[in-house]
Each structure stands twice: as structure tokens, then as C-alpha cells.
C-alpha positions as CSV (number, residue, x, y, z in Angstrom):
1,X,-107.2,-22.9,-56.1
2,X,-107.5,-26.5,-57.1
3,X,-107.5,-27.5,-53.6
4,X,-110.8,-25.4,-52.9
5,X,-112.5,-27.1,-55.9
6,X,-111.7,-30.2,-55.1
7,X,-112.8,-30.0,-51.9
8,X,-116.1,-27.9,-52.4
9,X,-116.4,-31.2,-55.1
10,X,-115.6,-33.8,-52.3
11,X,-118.2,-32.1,-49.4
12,X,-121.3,-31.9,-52.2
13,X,-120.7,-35.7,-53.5
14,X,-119.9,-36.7,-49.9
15,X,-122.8,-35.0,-48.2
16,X,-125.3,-36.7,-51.1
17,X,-123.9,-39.9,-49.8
18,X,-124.1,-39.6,-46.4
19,X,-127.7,-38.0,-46.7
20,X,-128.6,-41.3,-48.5
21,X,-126.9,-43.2,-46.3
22,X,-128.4,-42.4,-43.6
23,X,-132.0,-42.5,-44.9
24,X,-131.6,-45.8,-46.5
25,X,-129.7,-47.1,-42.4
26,X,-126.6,-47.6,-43.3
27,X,-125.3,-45.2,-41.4
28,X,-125.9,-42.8,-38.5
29,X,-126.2,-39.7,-38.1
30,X,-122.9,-39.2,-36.7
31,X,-121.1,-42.1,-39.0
32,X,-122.9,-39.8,-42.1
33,X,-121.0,-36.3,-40.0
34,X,-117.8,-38.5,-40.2
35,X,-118.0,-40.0,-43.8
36,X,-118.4,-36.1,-44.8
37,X,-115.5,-34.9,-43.5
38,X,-113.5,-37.3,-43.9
39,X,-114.2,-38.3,-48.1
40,X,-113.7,-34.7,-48.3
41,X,-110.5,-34.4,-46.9
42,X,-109.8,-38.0,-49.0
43,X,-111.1,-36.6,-51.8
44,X,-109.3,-33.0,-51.8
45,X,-105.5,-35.2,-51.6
46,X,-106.7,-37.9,-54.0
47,X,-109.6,-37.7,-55.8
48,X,-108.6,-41.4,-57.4
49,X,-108.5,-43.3,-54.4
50,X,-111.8,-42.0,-53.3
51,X,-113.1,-44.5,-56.1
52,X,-111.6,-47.1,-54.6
53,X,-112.9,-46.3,-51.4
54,X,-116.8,-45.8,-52.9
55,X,-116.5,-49.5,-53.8
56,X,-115.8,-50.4,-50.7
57,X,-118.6,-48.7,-49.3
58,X,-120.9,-49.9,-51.8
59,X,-119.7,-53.5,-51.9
60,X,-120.5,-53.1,-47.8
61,X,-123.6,-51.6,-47.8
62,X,-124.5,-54.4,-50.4
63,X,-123.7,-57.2,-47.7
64,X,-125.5,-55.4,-45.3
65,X,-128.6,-55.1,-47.2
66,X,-128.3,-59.0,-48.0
67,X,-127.8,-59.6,-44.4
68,X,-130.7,-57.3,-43.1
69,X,-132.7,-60.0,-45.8
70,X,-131.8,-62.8,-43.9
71,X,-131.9,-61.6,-40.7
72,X,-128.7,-62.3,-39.5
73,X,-127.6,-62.5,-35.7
74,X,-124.1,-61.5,-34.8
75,X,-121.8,-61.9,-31.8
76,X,-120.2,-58.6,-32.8
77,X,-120.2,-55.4,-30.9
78,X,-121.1,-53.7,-34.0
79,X,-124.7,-54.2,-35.9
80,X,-126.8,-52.1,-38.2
81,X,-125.7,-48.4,-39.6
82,X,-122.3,-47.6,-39.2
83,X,-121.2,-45.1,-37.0
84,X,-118.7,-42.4,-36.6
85,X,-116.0,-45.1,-35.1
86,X,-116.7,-47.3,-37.5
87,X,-116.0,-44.9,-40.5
88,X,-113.3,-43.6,-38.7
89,X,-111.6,-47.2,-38.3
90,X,-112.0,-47.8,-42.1
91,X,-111.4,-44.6,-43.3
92,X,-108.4,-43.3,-41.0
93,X,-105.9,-45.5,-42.4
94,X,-105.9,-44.2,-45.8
95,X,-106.0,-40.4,-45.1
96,X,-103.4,-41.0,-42.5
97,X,-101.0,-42.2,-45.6
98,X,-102.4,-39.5,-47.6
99,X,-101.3,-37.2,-45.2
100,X,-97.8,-38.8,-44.8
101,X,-97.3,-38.8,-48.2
102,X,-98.3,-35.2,-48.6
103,X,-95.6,-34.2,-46.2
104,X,-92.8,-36.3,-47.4
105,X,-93.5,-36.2,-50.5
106,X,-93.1,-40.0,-50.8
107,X,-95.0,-41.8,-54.0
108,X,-94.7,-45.2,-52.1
109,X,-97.2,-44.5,-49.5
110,X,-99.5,-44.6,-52.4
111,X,-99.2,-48.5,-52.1
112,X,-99.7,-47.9,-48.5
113,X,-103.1,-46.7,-49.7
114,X,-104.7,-49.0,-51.4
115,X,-103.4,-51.9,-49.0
116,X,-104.9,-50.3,-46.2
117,X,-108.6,-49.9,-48.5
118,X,-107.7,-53.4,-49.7
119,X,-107.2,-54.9,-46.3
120,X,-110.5,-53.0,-45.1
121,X,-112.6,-54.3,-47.7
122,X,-110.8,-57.9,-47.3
123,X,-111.8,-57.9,-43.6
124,X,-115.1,-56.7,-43.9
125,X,-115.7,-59.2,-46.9
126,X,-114.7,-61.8,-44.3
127,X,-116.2,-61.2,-41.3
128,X,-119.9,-59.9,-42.7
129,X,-119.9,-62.7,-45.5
130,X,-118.2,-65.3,-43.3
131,X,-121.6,-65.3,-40.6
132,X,-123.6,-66.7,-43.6
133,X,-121.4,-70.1,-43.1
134,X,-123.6,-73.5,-42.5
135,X,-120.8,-74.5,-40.2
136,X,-119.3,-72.3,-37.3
137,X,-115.9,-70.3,-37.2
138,X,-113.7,-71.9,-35.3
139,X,-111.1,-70.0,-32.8
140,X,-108.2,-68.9,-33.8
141,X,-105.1,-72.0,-32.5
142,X,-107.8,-73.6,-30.7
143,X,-110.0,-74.4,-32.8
144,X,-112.6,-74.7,-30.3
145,X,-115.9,-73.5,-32.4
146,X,-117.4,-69.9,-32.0
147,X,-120.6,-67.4,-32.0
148,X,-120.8,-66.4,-35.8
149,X,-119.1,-62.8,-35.8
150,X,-116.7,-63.5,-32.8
151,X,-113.7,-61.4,-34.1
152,X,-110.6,-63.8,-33.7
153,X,-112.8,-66.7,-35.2
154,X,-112.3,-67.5,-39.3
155,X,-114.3,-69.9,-41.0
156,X,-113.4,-71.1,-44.9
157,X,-116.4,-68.9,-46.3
158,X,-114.7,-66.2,-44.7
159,X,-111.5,-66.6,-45.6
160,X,-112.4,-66.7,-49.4
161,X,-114.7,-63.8,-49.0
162,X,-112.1,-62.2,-47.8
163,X,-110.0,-63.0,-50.7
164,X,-112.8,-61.9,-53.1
165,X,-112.6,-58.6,-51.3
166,X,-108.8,-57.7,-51.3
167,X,-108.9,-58.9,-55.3
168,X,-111.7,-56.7,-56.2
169,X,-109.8,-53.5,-54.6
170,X,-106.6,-55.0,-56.2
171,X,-108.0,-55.9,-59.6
172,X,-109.8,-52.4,-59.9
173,X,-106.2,-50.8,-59.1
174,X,-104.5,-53.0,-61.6
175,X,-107.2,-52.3,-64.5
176,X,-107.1,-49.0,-64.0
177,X,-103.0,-48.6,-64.0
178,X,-102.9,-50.6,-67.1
179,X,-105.6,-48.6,-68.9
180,X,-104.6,-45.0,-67.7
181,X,-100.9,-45.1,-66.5
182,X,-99.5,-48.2,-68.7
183,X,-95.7,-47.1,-67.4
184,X,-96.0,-46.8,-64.2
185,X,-95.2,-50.1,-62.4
186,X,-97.4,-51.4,-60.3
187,X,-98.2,-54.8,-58.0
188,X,-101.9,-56.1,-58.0
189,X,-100.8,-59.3,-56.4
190,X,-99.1,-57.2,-53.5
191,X,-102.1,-55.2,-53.3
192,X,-103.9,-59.0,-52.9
193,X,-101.5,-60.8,-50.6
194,X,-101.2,-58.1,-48.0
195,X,-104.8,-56.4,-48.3
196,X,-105.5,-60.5,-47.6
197,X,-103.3,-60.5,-44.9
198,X,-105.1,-58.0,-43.3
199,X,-107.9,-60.0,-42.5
200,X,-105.5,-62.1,-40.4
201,X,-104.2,-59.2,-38.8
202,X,-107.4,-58.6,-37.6
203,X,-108.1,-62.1,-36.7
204,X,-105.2,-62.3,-34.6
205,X,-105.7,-58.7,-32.3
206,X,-109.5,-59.9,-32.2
207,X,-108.1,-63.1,-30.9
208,X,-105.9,-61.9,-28.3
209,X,-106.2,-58.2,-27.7
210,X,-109.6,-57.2,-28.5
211,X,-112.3,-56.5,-25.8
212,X,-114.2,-59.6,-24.9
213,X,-117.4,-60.3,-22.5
214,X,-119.4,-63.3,-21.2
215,X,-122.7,-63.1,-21.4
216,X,-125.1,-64.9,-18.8
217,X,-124.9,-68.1,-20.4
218,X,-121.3,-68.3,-20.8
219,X,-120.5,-67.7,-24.3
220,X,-117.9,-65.2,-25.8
221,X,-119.1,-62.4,-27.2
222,X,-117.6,-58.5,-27.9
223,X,-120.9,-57.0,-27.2
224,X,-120.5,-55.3,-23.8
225,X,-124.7,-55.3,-23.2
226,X,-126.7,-58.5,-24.8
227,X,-130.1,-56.5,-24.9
228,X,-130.5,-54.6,-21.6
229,X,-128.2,-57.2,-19.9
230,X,-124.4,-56.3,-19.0
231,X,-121.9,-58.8,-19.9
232,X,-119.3,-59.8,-17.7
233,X,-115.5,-59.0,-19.0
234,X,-113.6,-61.6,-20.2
235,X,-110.5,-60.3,-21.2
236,X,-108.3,-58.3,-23.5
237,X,-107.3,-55.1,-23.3
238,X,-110.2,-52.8,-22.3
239,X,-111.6,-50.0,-24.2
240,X,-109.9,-51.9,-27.4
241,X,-112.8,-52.6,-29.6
242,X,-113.5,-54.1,-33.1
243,X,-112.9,-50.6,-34.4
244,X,-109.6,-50.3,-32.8
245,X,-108.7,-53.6,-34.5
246,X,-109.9,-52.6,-37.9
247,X,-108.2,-49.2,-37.5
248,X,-104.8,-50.9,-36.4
249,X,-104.9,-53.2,-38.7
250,X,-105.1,-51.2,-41.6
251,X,-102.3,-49.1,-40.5
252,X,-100.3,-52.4,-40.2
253,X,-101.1,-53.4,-43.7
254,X,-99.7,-50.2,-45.2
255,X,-96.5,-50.4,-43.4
256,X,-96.0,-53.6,-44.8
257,X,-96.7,-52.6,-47.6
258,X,-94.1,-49.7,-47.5
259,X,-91.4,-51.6,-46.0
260,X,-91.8,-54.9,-48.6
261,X,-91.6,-52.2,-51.9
């Protein structure tokens, strides 16, 4: 019975968020269909890590809203609201470990958790704060300078970002261990390193596996159409998008974090 309420709980807050969401364009229609389904299903195995996952939605759609201010221009395949791969990238990761844990009946993949929300807010820290740099990212070995939002290309403002990012996921879990569950031992600097790490897990598939076009004036971009124009492939493995980085990537960062406890 506490399973219906929680998820009769978890559909009603989700669908006021997504409704808002999507009126206020930071989402689509089909990313608000997605974020309902799948922060109730979150929410029904883990009500507490649904907080953690709200502040990284909110944190986002706070960049994005600074960003839309400014009037940013990205190199990314992946502008304005989010849709339903985008939630699905950031989002499938956690219930994925919910789910594991559920079936083993494992309390470590609880780490596994908050890495993979930590290394999701870490990257998306990074790569949306990281475009506001005065100087350009630079590629990845190379160190050839890029198109702001080119995944596989840091800069130092996104690398700290994404810093700021993994420690406000891994200070919030440490706060809230100390305050609630005193006893129960816990890691907020693992949470930080590998939620961190993350962000060059991503780097590196964006480098070399990730989708990537030319457009018609030579530069690198993952957008497969600038405007109404195709872009030519480049290379990587097709069909592998910023999404299926982001996705991957938080999986990786929760098996780390199982195998490290």
C-alpha cells in the first residue's frame, strides 16, 4: 500500500513540474511525458534521492535561464528545452541503480546513486557554464582550440563549474547524512571525486566516440543540421549522441563507485 501512495505522490508533484516546465521552455512536451514517468518511478523506490535529483533540475534550468539572458550560441546538438532523450540520459542512470538495488537487495548501489546524479549535475555544470568562458575550450590531447560546447573540449571555467556541481550534490548528501542518519557512514569526498570524474568521462567519449559533423565551413560541430543546412559526418560512432554520452557516463560513474566501496 505504501508503494501506491508514493507513487500517486510522485505522478501529482512530477506532473506540476513538468506542466511548469514546459510552459516556462524548459522542457518539451515529450521531455515533460518522460520527467513524469520517470520522477515517479524515482520517487516511488526513493523518495530521498528525488531531492537530490530536483536540485539538479533546478540548478539546470537556472543556467539555462542565465544563458537564454545572454544569448548564448552552442556547438552542441542539443539547445533550448530538454527533451525526452535528454531526461532520459540524465535520469536513467539513477533509476537503473534503483532498480538494481531493489532486486539485490544491495545498500551500496545507493552510492551508485548519488554518483551517477553527482556526475550528471557535474557534467552539465561544465559543459553549460563552461560556454560562458572569455577564452575557448581547447580539445581534448590536442589542445587545438574548439566551438564553445563541442563535447570532448574542456576549458578551466568548466572544469571548476563542474566541480561546483558534483560538491553541491555531494555536500547536500553529506549535510543531510550528518543531520538525519549521524551513524550511518558515508563519503562526501567520494561522492565529489567520482561525480567530478564524470565530467571527464564524458569529455573523453565526446572526444573520441561521440557523433561529430562538419559544417560548410569546416568546423566541428555535433549538430547534424546547422539551420536548414546538413552537416557532413566527421566521425565517431554514428547514432552515438551527447545523450548517449551523458547516459553512459553516468552509468560508468556508479560502477566506480560500487567497485571503489
Amino acid at each position: 500500500m505504501i508503494f501506491f501512495y508514493l507513487a500517486l505522490f510522485g505522478l501529482i508533484g512530477t506532473s506540476i513540474l513538468a506542466f511548469f516546465s514546459n510552459i516556462a521552455g524548459w522542457l518539451t512536451k515529450s521531455g515533460a511525458l518522460t520527467i513524469v514517468v520517470l520522477g515517479t518511478a524515482i520517487f516511488t523506490l526513493s523518495p530521498k534521492m528525488t531531492f537530490y535529483l530536483a536540485l539538479f533540475f533546478a540548478s539546470s534550468y537556472g543556467i539555462q535561464a542565465l544563458k537564454k539572458q545572454l544569448h548564448t550560441e552552442l556547438a552542441s546538438d542539443k539547445n533550448g528545452p530538454r527533451d525526452a532523450w535528454q531526461v532520459l540520459a540524465n535520469c536513467g542512470p539513477l533509476l537503473l541503480f534503483l532498480l538494481i538495488e531493489l532486486w539485490t537487495k544491495d545498500s551500496r548501489f545507493a552510492l551508485c546513486q548519488i554518483t551517477a546524479i553527482a556526475a550528471a549535475t557535474a557534467d552539465t555544470w561544465s559543459s553549460e557554464i563552461g560556454v560562458l568562458s572569455k577564452h575557448p575550450p581547447r580539445l581534448l590531447f590536442s589542445l587545438k582550440p574548439a566551438t564553445a560546447g563541442l563535447s570532448g573540449a574542456v576549458s578551466l571555467l568548466g572544469t571548476l563549474a563542474g566541480v561546483a556541481g558534483s560538491g553541491l550534490i555531494a555536500c547536500s548528501w553529506g549535510v543531510l547524512h550528518w543531520l538525519f542518519v549521524p551513524k550511518t557512514p558515508f563519503s562526501y569526498g567520494l561522492v565529489l571525486l567520482l561525480g567530478f570524474a564524470g565530467t571527464l568521462i564524458d569529455s573523453l567519449l565526446g572526444a573520441f566516440l561521440q557523433v561529430k559533423y562538419r559544417t560548410a565551413t569546416g568546423e566541428l560541430t555535433d549538430k547534424a543540421h546547422t539551420g536548414q543546412q546538413p552537416n557532413t559526418y566527421a566521425k565517431g560512432l554514428p547514432h552515438f549522441t551527447n545523450d548517449g554520452v551523458n547516459f553512459v557516463t553516468g552509468v560508468l560513474a556508479g560502477v566506480f563507485a560500487f567497485l571503489i566501496q
